[in-house]
N, CA, C and O atoms as CSV, one atom per row, in Angstrom:
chain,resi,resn,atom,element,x,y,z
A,1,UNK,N,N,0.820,-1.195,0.000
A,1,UNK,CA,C,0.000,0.000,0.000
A,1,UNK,C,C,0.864,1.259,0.000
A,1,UNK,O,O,0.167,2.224,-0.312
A,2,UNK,N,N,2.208,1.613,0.253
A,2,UNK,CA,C,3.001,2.643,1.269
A,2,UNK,C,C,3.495,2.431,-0.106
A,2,UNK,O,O,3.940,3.455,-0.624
A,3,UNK,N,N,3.533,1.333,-0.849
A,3,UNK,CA,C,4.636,1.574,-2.208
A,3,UNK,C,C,3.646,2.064,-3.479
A,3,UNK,O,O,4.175,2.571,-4.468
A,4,UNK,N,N,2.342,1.910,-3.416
A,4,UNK,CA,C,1.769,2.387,-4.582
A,4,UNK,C,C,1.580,3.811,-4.233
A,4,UNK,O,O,1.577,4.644,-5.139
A,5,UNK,N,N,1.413,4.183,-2.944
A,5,UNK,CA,C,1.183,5.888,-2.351
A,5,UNK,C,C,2.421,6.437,-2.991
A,5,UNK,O,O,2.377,7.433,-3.713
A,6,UNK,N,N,3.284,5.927,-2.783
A,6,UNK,CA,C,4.604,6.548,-2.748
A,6,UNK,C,C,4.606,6.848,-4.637
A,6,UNK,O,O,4.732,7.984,-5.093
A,7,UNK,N,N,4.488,5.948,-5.279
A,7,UNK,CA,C,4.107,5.967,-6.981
A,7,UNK,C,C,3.270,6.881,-7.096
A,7,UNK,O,O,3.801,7.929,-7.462
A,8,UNK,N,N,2.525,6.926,-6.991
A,8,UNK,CA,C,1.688,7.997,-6.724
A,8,UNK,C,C,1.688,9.123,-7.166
A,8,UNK,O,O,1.304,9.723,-8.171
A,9,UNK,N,N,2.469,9.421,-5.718
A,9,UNK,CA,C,3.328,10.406,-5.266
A,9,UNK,C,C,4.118,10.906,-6.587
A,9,UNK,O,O,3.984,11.975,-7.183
A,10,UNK,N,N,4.759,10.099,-6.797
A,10,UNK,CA,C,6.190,10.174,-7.884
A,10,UNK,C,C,5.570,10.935,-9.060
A,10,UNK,O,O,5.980,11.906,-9.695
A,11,UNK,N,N,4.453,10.194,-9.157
A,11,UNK,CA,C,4.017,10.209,-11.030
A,11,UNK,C,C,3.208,11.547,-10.939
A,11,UNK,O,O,2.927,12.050,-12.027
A,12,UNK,N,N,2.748,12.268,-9.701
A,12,UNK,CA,C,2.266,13.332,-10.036
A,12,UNK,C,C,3.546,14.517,-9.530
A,12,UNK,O,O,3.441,15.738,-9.651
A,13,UNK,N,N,4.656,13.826,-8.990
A,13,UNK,CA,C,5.619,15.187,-8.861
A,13,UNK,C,C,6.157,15.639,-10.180
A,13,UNK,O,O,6.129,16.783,-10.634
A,14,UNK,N,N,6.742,14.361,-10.822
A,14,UNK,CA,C,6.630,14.401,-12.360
A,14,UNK,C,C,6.442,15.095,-13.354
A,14,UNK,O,O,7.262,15.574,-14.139
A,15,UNK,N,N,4.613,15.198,-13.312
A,15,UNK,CA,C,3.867,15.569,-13.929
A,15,UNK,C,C,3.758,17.005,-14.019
A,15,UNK,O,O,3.562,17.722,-15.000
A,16,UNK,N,N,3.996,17.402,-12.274
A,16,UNK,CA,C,4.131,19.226,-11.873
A,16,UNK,C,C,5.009,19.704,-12.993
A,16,UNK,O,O,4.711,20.482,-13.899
A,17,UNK,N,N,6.479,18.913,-12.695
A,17,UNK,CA,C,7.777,19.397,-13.068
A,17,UNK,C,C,7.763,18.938,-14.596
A,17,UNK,O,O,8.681,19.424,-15.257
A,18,UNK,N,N,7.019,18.217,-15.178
A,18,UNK,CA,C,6.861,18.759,-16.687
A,18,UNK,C,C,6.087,20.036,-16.870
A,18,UNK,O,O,6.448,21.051,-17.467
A,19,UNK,N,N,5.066,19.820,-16.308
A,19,UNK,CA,C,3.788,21.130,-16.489
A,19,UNK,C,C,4.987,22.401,-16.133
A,19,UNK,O,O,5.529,23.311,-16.762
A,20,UNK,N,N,5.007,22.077,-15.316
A,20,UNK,CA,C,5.975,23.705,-15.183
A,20,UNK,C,C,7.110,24.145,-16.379
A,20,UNK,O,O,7.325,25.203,-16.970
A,21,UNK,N,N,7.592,23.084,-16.420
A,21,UNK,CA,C,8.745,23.396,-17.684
A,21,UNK,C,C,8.465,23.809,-18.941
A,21,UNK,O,O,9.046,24.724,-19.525
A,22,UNK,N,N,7.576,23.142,-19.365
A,22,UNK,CA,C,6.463,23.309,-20.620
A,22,UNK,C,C,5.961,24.866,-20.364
A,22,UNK,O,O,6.211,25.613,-21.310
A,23,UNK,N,N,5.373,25.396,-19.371
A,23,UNK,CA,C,5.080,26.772,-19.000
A,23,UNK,C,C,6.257,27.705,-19.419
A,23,UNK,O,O,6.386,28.595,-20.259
A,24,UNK,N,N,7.138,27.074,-18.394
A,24,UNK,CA,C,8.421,28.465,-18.713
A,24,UNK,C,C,9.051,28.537,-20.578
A,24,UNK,O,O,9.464,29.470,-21.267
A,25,UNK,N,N,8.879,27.298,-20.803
A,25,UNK,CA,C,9.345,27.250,-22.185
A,25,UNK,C,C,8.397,28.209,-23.501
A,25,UNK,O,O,8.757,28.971,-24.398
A,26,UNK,N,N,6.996,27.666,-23.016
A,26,UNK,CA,C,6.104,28.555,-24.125
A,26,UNK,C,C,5.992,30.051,-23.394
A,26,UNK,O,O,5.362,30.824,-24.115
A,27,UNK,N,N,6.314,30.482,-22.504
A,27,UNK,CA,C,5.986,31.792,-21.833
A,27,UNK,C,C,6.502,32.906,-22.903
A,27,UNK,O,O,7.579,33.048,-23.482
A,28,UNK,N,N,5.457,33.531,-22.919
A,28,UNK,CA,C,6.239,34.642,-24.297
A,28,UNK,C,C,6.582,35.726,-23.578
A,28,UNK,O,O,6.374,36.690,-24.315
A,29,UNK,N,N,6.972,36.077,-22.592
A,29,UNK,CA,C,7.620,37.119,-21.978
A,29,UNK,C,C,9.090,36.624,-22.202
A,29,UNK,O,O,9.980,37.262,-22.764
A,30,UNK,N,N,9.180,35.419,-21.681
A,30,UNK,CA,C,10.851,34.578,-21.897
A,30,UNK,C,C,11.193,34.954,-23.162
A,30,UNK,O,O,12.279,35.488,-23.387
A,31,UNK,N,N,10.270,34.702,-24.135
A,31,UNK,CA,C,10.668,34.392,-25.667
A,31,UNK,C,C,10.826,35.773,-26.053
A,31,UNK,O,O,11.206,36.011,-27.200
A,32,UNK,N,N,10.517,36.984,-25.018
A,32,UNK,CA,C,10.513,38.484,-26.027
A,32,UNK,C,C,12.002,38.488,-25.719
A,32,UNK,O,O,12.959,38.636,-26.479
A,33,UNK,N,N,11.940,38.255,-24.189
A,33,UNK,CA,C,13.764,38.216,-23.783
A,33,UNK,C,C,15.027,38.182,-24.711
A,33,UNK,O,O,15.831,39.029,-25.098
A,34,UNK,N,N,14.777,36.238,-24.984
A,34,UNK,CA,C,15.355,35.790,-25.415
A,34,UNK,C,C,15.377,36.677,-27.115
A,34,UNK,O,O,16.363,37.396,-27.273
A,35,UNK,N,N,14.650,36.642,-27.961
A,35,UNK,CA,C,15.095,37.583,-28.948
A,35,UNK,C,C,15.558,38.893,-28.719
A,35,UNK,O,O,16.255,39.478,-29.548
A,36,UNK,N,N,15.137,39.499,-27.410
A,36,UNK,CA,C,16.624,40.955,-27.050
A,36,UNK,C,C,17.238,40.196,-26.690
A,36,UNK,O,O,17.892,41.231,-26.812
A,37,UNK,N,N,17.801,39.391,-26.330
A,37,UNK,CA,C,19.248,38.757,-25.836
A,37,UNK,C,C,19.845,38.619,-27.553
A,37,UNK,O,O,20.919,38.857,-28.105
A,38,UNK,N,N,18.925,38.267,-27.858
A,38,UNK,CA,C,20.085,37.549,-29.955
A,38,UNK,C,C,19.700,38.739,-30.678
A,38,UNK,O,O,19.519,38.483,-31.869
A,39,UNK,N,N,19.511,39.954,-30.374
A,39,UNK,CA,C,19.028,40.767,-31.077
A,39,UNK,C,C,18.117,40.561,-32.480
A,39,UNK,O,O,18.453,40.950,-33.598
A,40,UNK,N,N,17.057,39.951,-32.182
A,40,UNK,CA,C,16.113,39.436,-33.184
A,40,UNK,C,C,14.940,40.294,-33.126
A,40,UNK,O,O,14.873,41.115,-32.211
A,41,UNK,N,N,13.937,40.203,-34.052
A,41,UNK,CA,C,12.575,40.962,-33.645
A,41,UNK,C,C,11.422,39.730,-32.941
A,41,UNK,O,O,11.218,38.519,-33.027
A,42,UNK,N,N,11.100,40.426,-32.523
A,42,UNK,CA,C,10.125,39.880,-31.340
A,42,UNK,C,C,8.403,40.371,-31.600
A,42,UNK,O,O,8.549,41.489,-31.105
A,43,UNK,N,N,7.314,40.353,-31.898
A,43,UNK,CA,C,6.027,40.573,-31.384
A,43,UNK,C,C,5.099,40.161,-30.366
A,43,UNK,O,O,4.401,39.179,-30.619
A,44,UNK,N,N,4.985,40.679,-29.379
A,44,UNK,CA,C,4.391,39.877,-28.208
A,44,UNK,C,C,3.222,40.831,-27.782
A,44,UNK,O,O,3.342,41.895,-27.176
A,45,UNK,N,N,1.894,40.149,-28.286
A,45,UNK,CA,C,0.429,40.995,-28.157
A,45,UNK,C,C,-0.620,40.002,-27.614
A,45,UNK,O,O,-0.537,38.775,-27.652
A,46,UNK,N,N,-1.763,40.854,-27.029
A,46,UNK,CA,C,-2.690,40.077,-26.489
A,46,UNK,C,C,-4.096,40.954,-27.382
A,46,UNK,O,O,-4.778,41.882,-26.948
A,47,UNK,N,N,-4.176,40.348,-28.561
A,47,UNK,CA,C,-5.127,41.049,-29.443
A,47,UNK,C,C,-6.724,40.995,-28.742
A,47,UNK,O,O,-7.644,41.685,-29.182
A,48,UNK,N,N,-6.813,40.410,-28.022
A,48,UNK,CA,C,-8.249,40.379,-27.513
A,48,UNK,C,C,-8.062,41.625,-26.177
A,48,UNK,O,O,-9.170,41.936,-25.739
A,49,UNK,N,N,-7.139,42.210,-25.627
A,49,UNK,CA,C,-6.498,42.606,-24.435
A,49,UNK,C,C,-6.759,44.252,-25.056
A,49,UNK,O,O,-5.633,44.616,-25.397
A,50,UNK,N,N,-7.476,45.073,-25.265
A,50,UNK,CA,C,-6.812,46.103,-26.626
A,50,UNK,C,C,-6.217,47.198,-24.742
A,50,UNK,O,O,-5.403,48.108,-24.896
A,51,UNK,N,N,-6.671,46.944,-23.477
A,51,UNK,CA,C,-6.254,48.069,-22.421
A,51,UNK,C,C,-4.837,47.295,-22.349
A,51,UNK,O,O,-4.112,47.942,-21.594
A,52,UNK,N,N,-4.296,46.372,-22.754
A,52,UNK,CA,C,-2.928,45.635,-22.496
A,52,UNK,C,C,-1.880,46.154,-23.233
A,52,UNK,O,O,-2.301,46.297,-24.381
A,53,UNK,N,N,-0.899,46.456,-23.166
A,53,UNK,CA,C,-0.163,47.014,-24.050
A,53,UNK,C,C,0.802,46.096,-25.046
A,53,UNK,O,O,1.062,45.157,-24.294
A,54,UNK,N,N,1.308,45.890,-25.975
A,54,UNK,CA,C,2.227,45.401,-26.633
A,54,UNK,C,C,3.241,45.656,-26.415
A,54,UNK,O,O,3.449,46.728,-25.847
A,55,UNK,N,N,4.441,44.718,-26.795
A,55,UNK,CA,C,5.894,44.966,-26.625
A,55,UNK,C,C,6.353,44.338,-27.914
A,55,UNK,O,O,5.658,43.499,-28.486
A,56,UNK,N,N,7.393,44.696,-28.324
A,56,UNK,CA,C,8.303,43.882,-29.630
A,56,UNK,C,C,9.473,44.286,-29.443
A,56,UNK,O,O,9.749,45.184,-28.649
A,57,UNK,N,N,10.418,43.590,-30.247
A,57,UNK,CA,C,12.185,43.947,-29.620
A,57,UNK,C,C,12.619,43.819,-31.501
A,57,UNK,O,O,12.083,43.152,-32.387
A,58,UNK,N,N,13.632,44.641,-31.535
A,58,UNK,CA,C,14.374,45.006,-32.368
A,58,UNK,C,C,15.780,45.242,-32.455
A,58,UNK,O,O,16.143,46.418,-32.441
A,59,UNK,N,N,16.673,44.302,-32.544
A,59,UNK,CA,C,18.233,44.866,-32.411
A,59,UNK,C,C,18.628,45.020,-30.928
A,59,UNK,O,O,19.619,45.687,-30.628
A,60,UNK,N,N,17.949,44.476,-30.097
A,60,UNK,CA,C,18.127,44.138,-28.478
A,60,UNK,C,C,17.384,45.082,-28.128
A,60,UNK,O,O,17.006,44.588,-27.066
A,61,UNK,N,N,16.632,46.510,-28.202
A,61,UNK,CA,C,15.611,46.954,-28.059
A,61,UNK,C,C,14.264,46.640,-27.670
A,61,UNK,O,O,13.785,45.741,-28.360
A,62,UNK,N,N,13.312,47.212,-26.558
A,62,UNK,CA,C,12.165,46.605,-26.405
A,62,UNK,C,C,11.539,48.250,-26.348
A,62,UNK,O,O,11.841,49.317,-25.814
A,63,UNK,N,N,10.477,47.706,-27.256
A,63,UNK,CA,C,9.563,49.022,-27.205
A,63,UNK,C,C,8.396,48.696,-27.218
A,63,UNK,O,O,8.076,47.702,-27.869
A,64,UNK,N,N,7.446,49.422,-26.519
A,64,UNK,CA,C,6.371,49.183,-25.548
A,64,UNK,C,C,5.332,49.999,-26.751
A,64,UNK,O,O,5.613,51.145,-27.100
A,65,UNK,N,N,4.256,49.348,-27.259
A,65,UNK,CA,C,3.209,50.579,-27.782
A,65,UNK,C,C,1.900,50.445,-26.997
A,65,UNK,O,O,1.346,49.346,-27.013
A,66,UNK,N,N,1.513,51.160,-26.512
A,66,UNK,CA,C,-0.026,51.732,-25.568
A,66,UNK,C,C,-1.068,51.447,-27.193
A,66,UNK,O,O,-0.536,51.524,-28.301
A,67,UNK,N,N,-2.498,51.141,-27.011
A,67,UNK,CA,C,-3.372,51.138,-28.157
A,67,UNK,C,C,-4.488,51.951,-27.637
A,67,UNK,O,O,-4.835,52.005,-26.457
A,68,UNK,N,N,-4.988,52.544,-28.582
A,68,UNK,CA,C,-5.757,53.322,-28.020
A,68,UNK,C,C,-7.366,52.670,-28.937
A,68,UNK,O,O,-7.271,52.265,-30.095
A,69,UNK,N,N,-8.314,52.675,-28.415
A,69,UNK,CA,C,-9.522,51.615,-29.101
A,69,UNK,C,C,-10.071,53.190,-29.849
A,69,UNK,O,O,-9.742,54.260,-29.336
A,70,UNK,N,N,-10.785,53.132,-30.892
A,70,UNK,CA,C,-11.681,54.060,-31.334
A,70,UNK,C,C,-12.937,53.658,-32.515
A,70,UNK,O,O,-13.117,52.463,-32.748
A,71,UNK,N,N,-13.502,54.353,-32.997
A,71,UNK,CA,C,-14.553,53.914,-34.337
A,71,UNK,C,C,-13.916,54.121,-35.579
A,71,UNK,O,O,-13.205,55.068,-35.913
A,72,UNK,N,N,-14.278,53.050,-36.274
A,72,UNK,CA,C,-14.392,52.873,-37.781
A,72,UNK,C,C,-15.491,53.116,-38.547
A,72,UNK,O,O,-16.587,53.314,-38.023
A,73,UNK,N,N,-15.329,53.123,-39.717
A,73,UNK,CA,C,-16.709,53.476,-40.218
A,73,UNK,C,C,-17.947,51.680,-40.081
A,73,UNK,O,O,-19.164,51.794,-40.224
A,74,UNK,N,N,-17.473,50.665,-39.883
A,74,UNK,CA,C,-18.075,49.366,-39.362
A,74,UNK,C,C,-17.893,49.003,-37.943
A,74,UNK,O,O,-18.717,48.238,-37.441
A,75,UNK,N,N,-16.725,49.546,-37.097
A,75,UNK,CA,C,-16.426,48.491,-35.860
A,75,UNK,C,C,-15.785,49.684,-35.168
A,75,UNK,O,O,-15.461,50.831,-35.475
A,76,UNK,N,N,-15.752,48.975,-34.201
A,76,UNK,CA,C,-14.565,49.387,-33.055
A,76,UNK,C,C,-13.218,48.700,-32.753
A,76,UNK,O,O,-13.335,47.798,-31.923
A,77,UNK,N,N,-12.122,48.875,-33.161
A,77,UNK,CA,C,-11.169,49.029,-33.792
A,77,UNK,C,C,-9.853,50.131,-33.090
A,77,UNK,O,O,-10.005,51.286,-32.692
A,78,UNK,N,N,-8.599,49.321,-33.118
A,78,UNK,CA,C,-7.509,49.724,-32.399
A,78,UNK,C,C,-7.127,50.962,-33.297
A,78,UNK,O,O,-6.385,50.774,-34.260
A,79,UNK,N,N,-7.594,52.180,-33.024
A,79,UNK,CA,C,-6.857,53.393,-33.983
A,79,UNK,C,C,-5.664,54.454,-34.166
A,79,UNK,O,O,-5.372,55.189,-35.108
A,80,UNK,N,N,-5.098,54.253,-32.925
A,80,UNK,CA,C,-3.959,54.752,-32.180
A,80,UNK,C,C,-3.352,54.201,-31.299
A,80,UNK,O,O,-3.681,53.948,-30.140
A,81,UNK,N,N,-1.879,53.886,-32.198
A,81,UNK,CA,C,-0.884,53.609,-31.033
A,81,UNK,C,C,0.510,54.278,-31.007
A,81,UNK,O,O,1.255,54.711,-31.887
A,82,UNK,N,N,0.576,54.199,-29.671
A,82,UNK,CA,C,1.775,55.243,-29.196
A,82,UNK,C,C,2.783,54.296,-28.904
A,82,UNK,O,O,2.246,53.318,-28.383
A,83,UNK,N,N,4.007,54.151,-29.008
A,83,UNK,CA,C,5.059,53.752,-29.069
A,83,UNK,C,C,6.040,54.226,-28.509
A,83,UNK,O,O,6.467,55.253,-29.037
A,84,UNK,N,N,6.733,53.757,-27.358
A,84,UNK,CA,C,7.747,54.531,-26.550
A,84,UNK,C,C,8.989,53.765,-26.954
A,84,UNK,O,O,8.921,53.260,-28.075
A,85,UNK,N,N,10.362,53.527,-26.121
A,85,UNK,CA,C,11.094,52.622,-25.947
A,85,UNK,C,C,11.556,52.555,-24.652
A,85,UNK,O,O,11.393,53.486,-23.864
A,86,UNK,N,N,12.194,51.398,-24.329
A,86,UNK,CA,C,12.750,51.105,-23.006
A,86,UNK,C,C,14.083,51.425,-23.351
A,86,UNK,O,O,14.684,51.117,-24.381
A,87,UNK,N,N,14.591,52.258,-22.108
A,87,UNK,CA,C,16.090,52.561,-22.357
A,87,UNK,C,C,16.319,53.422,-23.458
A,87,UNK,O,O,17.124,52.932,-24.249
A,88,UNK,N,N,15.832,54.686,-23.825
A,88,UNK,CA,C,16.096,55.186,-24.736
A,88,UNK,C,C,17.064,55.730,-24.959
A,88,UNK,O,O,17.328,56.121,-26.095
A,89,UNK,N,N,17.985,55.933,-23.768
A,89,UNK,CA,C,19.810,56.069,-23.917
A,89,UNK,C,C,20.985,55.019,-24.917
A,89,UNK,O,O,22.080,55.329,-25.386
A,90,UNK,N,N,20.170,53.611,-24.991
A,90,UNK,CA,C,21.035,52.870,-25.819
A,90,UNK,C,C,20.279,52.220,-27.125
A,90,UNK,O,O,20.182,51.029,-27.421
A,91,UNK,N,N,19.668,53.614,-27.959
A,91,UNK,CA,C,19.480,53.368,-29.209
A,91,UNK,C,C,20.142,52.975,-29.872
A,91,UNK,O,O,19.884,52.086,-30.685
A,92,UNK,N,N,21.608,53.744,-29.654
A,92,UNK,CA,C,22.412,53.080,-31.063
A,92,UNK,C,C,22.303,52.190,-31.561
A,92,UNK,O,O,22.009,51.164,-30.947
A,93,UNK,N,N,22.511,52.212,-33.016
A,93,UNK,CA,C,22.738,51.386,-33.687
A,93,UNK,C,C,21.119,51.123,-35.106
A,93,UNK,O,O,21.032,50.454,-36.136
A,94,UNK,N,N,20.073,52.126,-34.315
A,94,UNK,CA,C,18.796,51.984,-34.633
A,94,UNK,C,C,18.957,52.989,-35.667
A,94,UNK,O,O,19.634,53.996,-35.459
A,95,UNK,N,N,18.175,52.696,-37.140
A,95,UNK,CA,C,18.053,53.593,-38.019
A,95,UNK,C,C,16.689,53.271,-38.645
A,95,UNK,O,O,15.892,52.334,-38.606
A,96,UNK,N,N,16.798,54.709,-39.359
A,96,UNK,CA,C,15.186,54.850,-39.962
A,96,UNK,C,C,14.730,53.252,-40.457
A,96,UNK,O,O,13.814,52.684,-39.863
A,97,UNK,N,N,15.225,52.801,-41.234
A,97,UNK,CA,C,14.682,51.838,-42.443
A,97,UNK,C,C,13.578,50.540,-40.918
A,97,UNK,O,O,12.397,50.202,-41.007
A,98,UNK,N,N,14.717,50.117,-39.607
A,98,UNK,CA,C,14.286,50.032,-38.714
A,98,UNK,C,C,13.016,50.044,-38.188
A,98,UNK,O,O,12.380,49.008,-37.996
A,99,UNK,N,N,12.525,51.359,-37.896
A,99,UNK,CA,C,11.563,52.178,-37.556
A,99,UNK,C,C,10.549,51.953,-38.703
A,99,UNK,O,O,9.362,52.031,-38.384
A,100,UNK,N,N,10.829,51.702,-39.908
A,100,UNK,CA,C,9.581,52.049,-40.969
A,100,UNK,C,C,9.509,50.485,-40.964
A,100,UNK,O,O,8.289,50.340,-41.041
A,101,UNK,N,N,10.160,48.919,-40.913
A,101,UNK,CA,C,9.911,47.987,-40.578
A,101,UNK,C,C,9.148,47.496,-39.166
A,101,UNK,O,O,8.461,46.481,-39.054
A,102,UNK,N,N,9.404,48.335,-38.268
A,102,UNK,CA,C,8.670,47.945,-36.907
A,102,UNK,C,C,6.939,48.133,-37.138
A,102,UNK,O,O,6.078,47.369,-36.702
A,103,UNK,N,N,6.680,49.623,-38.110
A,103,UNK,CA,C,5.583,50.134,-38.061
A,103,UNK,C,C,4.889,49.167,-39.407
A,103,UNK,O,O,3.723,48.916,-39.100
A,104,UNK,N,N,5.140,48.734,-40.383
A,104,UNK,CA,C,5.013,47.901,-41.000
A,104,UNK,C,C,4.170,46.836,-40.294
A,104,UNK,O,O,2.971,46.656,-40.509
A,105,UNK,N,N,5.103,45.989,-39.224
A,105,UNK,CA,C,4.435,45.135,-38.406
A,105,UNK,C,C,3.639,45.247,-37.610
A,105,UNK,O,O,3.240,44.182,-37.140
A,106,UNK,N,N,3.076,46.408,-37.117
A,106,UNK,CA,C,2.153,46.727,-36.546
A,106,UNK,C,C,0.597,46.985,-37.123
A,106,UNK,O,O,-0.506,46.875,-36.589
A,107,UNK,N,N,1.068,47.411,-38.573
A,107,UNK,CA,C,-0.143,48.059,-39.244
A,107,UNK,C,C,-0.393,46.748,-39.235
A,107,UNK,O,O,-1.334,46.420,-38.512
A,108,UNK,N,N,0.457,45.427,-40.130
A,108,UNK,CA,C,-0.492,43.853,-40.628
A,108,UNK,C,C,-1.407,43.915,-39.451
A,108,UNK,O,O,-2.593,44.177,-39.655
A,109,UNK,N,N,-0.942,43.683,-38.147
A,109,UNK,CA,C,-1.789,43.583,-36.575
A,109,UNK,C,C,-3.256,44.700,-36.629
A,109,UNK,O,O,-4.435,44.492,-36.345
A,110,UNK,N,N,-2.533,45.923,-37.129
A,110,UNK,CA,C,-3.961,46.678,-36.504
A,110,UNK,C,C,-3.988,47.582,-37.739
A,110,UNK,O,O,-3.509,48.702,-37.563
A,111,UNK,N,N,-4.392,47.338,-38.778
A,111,UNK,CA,C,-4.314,47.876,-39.724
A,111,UNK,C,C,-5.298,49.327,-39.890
A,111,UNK,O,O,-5.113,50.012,-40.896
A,112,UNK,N,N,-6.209,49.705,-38.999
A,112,UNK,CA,C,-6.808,50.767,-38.450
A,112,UNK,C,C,-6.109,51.915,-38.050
A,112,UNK,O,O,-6.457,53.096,-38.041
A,113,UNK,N,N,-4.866,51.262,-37.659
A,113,UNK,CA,C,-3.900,52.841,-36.691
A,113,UNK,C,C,-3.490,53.698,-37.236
A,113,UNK,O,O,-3.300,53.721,-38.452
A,114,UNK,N,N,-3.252,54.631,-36.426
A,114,UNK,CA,C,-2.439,55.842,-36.651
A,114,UNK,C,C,-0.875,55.268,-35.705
A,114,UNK,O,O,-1.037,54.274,-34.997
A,115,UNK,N,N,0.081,55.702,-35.726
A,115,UNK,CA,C,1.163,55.390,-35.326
A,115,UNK,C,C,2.088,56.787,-34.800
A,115,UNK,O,O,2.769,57.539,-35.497
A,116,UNK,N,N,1.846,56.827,-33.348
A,116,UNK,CA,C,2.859,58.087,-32.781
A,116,UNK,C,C,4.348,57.677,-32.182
A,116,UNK,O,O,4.517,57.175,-31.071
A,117,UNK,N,N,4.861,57.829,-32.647
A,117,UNK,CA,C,6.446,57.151,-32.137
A,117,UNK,C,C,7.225,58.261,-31.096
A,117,UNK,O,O,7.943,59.229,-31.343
A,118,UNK,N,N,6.811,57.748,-29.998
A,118,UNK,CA,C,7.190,58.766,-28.792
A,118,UNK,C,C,9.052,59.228,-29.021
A,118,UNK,O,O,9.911,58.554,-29.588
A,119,UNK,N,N,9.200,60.563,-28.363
A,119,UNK,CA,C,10.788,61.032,-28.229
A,119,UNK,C,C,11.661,59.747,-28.036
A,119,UNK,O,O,11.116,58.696,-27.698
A,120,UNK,N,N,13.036,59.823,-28.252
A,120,UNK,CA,C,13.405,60.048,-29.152
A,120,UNK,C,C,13.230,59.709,-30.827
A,120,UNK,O,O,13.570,60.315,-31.843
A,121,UNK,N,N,12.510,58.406,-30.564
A,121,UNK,CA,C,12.134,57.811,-32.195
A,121,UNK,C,C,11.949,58.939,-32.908
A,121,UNK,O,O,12.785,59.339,-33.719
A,122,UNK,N,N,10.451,59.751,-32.577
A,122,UNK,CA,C,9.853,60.422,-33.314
A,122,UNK,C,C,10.991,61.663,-34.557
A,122,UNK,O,O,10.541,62.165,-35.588
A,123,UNK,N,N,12.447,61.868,-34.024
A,123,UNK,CA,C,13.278,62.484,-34.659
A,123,UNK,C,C,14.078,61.724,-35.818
A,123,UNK,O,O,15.004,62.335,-36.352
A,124,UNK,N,N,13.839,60.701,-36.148
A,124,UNK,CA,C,14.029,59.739,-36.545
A,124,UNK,C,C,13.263,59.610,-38.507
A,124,UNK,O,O,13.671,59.368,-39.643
A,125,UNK,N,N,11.756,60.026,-37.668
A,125,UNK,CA,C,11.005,59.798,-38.873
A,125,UNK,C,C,10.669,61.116,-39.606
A,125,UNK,O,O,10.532,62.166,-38.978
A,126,UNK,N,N,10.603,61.078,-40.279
A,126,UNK,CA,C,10.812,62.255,-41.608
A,126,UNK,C,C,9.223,62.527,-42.205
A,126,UNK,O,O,8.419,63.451,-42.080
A,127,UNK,N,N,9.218,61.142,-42.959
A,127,UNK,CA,C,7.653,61.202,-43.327
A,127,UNK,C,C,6.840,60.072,-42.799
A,127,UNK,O,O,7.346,59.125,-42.196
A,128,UNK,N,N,5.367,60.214,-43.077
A,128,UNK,CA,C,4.523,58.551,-42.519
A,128,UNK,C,C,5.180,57.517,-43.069
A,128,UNK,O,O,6.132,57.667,-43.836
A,129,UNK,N,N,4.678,56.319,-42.684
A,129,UNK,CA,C,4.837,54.819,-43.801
A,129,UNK,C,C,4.207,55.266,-44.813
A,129,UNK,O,O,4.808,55.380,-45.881
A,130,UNK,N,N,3.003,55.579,-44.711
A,130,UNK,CA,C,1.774,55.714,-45.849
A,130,UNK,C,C,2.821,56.282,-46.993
A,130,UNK,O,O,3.358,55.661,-47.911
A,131,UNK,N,N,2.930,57.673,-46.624
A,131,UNK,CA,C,4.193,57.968,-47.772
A,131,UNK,C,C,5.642,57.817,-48.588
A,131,UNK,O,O,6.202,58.176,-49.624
A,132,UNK,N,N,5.846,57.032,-47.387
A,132,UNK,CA,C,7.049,56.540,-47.761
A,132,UNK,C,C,7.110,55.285,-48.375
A,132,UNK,O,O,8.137,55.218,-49.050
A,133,UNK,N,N,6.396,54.192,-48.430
A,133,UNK,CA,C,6.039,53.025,-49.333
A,133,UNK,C,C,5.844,53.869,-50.809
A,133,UNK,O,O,6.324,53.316,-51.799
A,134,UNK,N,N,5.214,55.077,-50.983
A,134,UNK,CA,C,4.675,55.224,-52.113
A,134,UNK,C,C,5.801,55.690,-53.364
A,134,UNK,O,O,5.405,55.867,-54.516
């Protein structure tokens, strides 16, 4: 009896310590990390969340955009987002072409927005995407 308890026991400590590992592994906060650690780009959103904010990483960069909800001419719809960065002392290395790729990836996501790219970015950009694709 004391040896099947004990199995038991085992097969659900196990089970924790997969469940948990499996957690930390898919956790997309880890995974925004880990692409600022390799300087990769990152998107990490909670599209149903629109009071939640987004984050994405760029070149070891993490920049945070706020969404702001508003009307469309059919829906209600993410129409403004503001865009800060973390650490805005160690931009270097960040250039326009950059910046007009980040906003790129945002429009596929919320193709409704307007796009404000808080200080310092905002010195950065010259003209919209809209115009500058054209």
């Amino acid at each position: 009896m004391i040896i099947l308890l004990f199995r038991l026991l085992l097969l659900i400590a196990i089970a924790f310590i997969i469940y948990t590992a499996y957690k930390f592994i898919v956790n997309p906060k880890r995974k925004l990390e880990l692409a600022r650690d390799k300087k990769q780009f990152y998107f990490h959103d909670n599209k149903e969340n629109t009071k939640e904010n987004f984050l994405m990483t760029l070149k070891g960069h993490v920049f945070e955009g706020e969404k702001y909800l508003g009307t469309t001419e059919d829906s209600f719809e993410v129409i403004n987002i503001s865009v800060s960065v973390h650490n805005p002392e160690k931009l270097q290395g960040l250039d326009r072409e950059d910046l007009y790729f980040m906003e790129k990836e945002i429009l596929i996501r919320y193709p409704y927005a307007s796009i404000e790219w808080k200080y310092p970015m905002n010195r950065l950009i010259i003209q919209p995407l809209r115009n500058h694709d054209e």
